[in-house]
Residue frames as a rotation matrix with the C-alpha (Angstrom) as fourth column:
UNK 1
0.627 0.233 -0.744 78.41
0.732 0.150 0.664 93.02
0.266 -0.961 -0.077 -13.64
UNK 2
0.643 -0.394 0.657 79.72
-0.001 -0.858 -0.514 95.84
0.766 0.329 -0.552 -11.96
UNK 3
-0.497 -0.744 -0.445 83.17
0.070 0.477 -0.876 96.03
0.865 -0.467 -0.185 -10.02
UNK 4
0.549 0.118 -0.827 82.15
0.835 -0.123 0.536 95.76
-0.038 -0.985 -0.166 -5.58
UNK 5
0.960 0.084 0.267 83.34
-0.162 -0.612 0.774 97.88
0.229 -0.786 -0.574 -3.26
UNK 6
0.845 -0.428 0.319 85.44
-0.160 0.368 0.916 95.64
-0.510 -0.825 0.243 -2.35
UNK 7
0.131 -0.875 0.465 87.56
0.882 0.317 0.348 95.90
-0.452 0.365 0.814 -5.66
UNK 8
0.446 0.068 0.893 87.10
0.636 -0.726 -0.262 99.36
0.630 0.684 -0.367 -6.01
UNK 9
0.839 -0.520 0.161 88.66
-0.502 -0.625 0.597 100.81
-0.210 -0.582 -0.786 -2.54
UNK 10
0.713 -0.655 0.249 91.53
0.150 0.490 0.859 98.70
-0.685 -0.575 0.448 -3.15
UNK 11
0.135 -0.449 0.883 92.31
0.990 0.028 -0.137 99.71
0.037 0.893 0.448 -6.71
UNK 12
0.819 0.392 0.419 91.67
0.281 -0.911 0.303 103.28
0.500 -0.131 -0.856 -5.79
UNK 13
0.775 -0.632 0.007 94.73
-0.471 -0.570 0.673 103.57
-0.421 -0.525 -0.740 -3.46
UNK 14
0.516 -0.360 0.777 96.56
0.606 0.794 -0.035 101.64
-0.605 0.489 0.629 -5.63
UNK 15
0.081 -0.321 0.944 96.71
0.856 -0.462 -0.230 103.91
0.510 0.827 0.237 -8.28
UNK 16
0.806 0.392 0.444 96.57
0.159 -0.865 0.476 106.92
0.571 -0.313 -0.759 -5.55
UNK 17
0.906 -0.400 -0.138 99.25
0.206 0.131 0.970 106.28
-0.370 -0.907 0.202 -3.14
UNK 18
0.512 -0.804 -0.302 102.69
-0.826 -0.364 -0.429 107.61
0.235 0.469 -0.851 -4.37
UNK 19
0.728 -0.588 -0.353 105.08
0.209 0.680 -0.703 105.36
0.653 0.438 0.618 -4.90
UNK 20
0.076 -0.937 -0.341 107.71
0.411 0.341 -0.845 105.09
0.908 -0.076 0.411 -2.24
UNK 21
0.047 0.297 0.954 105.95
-0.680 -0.689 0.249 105.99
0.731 -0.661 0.169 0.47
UNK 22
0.559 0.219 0.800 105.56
-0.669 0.690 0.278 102.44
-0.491 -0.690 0.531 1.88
UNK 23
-0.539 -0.842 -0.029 107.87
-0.734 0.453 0.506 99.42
-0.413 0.294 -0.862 1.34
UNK 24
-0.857 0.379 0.349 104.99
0.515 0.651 0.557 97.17
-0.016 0.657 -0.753 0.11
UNK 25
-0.479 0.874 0.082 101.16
0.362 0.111 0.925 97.74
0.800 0.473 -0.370 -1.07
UNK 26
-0.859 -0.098 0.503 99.77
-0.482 -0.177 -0.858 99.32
0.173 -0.979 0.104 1.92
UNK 27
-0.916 0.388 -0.105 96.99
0.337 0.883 0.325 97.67
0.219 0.262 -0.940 3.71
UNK 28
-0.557 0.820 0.127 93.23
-0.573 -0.491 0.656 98.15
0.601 0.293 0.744 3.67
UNK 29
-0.564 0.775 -0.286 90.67
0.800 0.427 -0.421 97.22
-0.204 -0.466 -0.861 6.35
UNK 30
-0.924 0.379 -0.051 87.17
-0.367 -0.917 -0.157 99.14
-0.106 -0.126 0.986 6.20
UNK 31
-0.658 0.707 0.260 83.66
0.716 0.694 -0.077 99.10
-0.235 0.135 -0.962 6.93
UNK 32
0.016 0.530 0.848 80.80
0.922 -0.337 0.192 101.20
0.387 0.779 -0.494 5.81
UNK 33
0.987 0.158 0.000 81.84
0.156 -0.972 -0.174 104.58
-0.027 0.171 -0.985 7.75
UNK 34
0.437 -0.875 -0.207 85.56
-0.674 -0.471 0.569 104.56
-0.596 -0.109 -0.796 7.59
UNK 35
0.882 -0.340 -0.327 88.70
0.255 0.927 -0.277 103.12
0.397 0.161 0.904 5.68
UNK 36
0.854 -0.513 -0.081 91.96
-0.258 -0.554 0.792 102.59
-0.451 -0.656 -0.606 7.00
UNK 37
0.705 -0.701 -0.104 95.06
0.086 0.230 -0.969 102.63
0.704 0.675 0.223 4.80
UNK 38
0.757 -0.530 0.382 98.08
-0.447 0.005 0.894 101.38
-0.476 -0.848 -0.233 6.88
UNK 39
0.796 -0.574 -0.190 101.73
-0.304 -0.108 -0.946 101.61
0.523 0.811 -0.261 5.29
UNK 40
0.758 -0.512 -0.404 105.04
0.632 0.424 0.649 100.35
-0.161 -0.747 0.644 6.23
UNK 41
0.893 -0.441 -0.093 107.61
-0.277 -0.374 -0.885 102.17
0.355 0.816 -0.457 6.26
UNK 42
0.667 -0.723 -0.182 111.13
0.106 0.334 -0.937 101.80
0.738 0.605 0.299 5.58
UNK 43
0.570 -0.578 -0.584 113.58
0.766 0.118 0.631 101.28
-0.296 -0.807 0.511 8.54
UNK 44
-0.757 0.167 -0.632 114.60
0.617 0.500 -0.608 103.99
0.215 -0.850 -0.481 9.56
UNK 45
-0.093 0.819 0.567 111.30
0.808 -0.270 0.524 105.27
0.582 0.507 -0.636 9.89
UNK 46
-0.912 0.296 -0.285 110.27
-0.143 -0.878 -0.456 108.70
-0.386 -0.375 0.843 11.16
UNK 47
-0.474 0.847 0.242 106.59
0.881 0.459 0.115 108.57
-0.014 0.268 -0.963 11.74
UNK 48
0.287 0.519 -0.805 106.09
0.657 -0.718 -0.229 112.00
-0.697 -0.464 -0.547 12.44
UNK 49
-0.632 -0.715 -0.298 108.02
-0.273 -0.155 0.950 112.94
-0.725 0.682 -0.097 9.51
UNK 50
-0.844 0.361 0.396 106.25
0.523 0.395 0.755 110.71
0.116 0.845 -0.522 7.19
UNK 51
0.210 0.957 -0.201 102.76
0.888 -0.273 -0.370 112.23
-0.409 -0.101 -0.907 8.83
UNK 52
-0.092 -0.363 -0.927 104.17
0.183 -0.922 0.343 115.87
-0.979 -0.138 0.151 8.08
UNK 53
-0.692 -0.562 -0.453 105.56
-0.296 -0.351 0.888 115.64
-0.658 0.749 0.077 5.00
UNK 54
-0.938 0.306 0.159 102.65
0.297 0.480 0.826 113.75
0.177 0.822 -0.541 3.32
UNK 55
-0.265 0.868 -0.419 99.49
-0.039 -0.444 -0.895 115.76
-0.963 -0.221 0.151 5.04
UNK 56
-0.330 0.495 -0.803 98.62
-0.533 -0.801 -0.275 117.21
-0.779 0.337 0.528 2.26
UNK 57
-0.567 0.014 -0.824 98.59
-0.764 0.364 0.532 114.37
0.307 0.931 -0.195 -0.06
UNK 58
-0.917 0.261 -0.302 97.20
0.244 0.965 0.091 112.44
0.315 0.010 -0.949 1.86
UNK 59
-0.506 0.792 -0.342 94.28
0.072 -0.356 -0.932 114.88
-0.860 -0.496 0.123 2.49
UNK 60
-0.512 0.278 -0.813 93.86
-0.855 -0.261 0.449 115.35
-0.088 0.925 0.371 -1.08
UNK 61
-0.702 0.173 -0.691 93.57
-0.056 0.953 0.296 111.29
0.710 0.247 -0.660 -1.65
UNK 62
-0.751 0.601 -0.274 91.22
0.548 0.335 -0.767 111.00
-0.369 -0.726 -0.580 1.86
UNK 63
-0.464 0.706 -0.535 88.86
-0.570 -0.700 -0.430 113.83
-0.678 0.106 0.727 0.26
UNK 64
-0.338 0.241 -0.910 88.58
-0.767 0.489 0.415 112.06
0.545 0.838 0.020 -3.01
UNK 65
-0.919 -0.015 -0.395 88.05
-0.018 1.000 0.003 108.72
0.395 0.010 -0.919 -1.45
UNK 66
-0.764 0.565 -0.313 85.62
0.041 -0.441 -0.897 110.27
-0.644 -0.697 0.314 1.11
UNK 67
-0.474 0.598 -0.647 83.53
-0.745 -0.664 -0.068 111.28
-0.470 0.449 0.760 -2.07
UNK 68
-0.267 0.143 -0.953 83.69
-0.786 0.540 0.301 108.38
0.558 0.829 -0.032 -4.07
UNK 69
-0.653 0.277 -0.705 82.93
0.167 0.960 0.223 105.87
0.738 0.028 -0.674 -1.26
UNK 70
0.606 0.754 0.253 80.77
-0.226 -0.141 0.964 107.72
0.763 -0.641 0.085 1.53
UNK 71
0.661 -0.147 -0.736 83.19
0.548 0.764 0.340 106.54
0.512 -0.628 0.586 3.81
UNK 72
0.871 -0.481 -0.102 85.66
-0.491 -0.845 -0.211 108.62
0.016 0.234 -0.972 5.80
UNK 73
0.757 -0.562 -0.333 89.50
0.200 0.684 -0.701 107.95
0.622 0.464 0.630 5.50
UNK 74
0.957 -0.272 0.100 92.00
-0.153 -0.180 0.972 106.91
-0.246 -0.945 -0.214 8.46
UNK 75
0.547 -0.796 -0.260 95.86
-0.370 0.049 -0.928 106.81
0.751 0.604 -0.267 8.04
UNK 76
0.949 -0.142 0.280 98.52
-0.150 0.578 0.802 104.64
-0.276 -0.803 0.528 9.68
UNK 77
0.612 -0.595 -0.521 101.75
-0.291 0.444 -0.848 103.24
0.736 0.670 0.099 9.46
UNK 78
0.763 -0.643 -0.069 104.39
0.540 0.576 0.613 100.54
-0.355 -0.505 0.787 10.73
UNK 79
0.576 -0.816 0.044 107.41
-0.381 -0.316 -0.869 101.30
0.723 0.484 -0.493 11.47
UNK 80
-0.324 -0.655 0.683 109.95
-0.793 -0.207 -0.574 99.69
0.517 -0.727 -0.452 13.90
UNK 81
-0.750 0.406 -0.522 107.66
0.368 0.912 0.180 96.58
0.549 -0.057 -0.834 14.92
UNK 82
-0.516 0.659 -0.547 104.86
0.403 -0.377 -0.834 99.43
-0.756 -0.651 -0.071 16.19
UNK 83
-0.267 0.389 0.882 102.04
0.931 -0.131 0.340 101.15
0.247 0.912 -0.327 14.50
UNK 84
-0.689 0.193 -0.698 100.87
0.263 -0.831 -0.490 104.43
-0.675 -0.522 0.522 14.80
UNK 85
0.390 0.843 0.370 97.31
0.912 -0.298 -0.282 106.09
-0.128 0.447 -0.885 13.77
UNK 86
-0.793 -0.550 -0.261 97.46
0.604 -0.766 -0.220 109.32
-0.079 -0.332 0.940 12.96
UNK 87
-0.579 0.815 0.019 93.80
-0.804 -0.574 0.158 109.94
0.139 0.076 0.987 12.11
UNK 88
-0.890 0.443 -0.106 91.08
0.431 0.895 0.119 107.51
0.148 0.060 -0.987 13.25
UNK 89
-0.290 0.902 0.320 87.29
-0.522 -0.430 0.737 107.54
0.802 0.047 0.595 13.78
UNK 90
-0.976 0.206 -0.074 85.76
0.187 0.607 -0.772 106.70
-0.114 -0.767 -0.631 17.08
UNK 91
-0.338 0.940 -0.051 81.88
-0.189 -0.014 0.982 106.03
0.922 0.341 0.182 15.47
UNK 92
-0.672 0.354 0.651 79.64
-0.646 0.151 -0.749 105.67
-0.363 -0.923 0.127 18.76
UNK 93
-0.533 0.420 -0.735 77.52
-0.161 0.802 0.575 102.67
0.831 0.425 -0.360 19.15
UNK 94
0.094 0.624 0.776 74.57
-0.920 -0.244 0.308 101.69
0.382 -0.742 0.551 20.95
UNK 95
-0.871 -0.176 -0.458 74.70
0.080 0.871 -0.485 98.59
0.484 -0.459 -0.745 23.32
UNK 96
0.555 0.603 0.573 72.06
-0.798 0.189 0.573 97.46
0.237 -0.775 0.586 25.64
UNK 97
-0.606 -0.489 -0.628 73.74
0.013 0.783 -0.622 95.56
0.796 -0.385 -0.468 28.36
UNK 98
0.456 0.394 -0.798 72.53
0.315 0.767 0.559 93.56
0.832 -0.506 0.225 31.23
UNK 99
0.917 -0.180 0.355 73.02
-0.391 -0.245 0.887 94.01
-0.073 -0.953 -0.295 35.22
UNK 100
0.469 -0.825 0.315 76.35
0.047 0.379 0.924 91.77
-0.882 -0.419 0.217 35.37
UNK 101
0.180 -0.671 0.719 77.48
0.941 -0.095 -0.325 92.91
0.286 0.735 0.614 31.62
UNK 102
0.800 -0.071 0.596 77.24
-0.257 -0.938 0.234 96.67
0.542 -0.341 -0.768 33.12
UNK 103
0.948 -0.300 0.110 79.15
0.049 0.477 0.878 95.05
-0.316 -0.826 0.467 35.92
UNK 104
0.225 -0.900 0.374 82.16
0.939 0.303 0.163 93.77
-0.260 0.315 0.913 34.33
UNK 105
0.103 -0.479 0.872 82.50
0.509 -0.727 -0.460 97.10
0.855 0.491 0.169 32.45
UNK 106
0.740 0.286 0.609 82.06
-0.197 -0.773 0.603 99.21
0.643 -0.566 -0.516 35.88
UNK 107
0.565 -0.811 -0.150 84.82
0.742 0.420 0.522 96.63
-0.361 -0.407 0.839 37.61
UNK 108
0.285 -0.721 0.631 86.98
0.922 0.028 -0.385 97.69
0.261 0.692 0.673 34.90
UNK 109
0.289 0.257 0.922 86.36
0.368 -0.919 0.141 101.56
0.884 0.299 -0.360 35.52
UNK 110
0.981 0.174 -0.083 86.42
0.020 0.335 0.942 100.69
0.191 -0.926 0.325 39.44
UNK 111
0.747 -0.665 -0.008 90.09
0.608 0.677 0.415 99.61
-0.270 -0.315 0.910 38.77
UNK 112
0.356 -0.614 -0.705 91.26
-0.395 -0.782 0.481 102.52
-0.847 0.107 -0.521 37.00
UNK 113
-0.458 -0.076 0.886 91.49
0.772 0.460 0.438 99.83
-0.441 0.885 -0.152 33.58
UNK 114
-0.572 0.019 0.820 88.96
0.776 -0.310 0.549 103.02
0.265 0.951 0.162 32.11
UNK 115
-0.978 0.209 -0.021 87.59
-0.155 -0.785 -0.600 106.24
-0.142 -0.584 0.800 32.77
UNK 116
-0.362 0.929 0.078 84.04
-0.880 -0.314 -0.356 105.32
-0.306 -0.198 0.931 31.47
UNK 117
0.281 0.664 0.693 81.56
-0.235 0.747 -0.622 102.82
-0.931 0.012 0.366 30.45
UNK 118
0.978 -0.066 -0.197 82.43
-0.190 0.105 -0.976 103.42
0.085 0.992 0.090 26.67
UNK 119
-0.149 -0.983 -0.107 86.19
-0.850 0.182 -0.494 103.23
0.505 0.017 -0.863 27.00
UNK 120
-0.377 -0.022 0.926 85.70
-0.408 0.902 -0.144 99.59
-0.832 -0.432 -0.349 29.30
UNK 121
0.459 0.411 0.788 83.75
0.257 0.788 -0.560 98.22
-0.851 0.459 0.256 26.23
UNK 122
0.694 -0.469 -0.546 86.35
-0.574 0.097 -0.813 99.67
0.435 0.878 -0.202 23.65
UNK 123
-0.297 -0.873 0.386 88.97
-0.925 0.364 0.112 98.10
-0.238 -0.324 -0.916 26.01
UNK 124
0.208 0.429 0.879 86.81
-0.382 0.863 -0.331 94.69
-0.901 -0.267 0.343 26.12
UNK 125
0.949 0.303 -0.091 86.87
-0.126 0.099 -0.987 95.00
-0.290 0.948 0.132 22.13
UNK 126
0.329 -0.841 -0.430 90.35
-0.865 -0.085 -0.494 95.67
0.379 0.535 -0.755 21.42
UNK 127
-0.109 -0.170 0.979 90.82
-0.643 0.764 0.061 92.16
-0.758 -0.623 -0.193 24.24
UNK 128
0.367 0.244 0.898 88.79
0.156 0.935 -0.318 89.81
-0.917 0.256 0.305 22.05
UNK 129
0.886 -0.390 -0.251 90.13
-0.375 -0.285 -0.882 91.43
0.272 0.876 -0.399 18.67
UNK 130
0.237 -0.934 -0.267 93.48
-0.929 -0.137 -0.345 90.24
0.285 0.330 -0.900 19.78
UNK 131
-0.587 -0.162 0.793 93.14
-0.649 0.681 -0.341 86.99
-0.485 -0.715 -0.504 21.90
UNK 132
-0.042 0.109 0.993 90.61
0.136 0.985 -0.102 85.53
-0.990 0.131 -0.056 19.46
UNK 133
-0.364 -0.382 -0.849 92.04
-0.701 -0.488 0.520 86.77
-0.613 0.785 -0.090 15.79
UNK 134
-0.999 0.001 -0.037 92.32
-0.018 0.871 0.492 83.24
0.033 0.492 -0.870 14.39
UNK 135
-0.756 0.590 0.283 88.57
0.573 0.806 -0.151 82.96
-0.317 0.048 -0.947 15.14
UNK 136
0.080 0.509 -0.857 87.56
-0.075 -0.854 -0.514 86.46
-0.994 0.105 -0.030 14.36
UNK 137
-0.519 -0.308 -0.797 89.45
-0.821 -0.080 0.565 85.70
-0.238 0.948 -0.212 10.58
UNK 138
-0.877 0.172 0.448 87.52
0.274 0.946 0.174 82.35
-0.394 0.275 -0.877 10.17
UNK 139
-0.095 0.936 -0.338 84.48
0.456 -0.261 -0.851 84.02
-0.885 -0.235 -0.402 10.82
UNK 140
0.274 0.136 -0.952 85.01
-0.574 -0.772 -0.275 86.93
-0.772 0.622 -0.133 8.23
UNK 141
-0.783 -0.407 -0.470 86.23
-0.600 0.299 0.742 84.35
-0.162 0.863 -0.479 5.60
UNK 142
-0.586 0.780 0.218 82.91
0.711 0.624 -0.323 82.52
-0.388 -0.034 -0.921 6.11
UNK 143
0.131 0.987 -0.090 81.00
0.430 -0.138 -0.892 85.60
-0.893 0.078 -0.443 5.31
UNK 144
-0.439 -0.104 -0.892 83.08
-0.861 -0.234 0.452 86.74
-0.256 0.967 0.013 2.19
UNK 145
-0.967 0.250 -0.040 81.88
0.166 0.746 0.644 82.87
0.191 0.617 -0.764 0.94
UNK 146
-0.117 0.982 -0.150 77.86
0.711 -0.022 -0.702 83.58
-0.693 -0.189 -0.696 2.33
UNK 147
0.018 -0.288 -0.957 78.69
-0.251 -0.928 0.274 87.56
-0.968 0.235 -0.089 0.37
UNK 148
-0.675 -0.026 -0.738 79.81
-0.732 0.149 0.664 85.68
0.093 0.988 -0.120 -3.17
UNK 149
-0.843 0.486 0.229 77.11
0.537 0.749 0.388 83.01
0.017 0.450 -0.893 -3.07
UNK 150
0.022 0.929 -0.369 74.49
0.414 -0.344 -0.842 86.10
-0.910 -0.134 -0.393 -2.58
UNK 151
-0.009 -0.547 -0.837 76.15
-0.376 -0.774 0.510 87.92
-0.927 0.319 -0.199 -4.93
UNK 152
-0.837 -0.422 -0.347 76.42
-0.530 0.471 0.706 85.12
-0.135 0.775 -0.618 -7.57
UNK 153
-0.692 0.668 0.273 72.19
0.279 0.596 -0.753 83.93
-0.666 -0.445 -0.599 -6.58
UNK 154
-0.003 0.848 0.530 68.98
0.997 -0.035 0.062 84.30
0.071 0.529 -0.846 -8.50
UNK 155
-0.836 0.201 -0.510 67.84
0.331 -0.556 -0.762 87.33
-0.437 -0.806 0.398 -8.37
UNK 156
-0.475 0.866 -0.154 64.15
0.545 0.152 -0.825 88.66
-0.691 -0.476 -0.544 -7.66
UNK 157
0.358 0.622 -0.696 63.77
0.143 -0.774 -0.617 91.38
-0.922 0.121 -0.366 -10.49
């Protein structure tokens, strides 16, 4: 059987990431067009510093990864009990909303909460991403178990 995805991006910066850039393992979130490697660093931290001084390696390591998963690669890091991006992807997405979901997002705009329709429904996202975590992480731990029983099933050929 051959390794996932899902244990190949993690071994990949593993063995990529220099030492002593981050005080522990940095972490890994990602879905099929981006990953994001977020690092901590060491008190006291200079993010803008760390972003400087490591460009280039970390372009080297985002190319490579870029090849080897299709995927592109965002950078981060804690530092101080804040995070900072320093490269992200905003992927556009299509929605079809209703008269009084349109609504809610136009309120929002109305108030000066966002300048457009798309910003009000990243704002809406980044809301329920933080207010219902605990039930957003159940969820995703339900479909890694739906993921290894497909994964581990008959199969057709």
């Amino acid at each position: 059987m051959s390794e996932s995805t899902a244990e190949q991006i993690p071994r990949f910066f593993a063995e990529k990431v220099p030492a002593g850039w981050f005080t522990d393992a940095p972490s890994l979130e990602w879905d099929d067009e981006e990953i994001l490697c977020l690092g901590t660093l060491a008190e006291p931290a200079d993010a803008a510093g760390f972003r400087e001084s490591t460009r280039a390696e970390r372009v080297a390591i985002a190319e490579e990864a870029e090849t080897r998963f299709g995927r592109a690669v965002s950078w981060g890091v804690q530092h101080g009990g804040r995070e900072t991006l320093f490269t992200t992807r905003g992927t556009p997405v299509m929605s079809r909303l209703r008269l009084r979901e349109r609504a809610v997002l136009d309120t929002l705009i109305d108030a000066g909460v966002a300048r457009s329709r798309s910003e009000a429904l990243s704002w809406c996202v980044r809301l329920v991403g933080r207010h219902e975590r605990e039930w957003l992480g159940e969820l995703r731990e339900a479909l890694t178990g739906v993921e290894r029983a497909r994964d581990e099933g008959p199969t057709l050929l």
